[in-house]
C-alpha positions, -999 to +999 in steps of 0.1 A: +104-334-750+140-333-747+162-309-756+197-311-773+230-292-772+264-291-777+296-288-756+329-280-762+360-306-743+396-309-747+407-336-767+424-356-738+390-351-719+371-367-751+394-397-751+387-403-714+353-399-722+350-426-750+379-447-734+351-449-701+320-454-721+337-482-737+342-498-704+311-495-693+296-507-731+276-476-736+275-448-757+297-416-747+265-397-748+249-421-720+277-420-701+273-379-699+231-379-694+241-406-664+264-380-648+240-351-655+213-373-637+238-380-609+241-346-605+207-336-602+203-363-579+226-355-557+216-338-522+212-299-523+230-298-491+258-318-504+264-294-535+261-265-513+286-274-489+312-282-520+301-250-532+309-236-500+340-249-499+349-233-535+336-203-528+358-201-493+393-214-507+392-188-536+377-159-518+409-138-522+410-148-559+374-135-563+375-105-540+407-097-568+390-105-598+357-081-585 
């Protein structure tokens, strides 16, 4: 089964998106399931040391936002 759904990008982000897909002579839709599935095959510890990192340099910003 797969599911569908829609998202939301900027215009300029759209054209980047179509402008690579072209490159790469796939769909624009392709091109975002091959990120997705990059993602999710990505190490957990490598996500969670970016994550880290995110959550470290905008602690201050957080802790304000709270």
């Amino acid at each position: 089964m797969m599911a569908h759904f829609t998202i939301t990008l900027p215009d300029e982000r759209l054209l980047k998106l179509q402008e690579m897909a072209t490159r790469l002579h796939i769909t624009p839709e392709e091109l975002v399931r091959a990120s997705i599935e990059e993602i999710f095959t990505r190490p957990e510890e490598e996500f969670e040391r970016a994550a880290g990192f995110v959550l470290k340099k905008n602690a201050e910003l957080y802790r304000r936002l709270a």
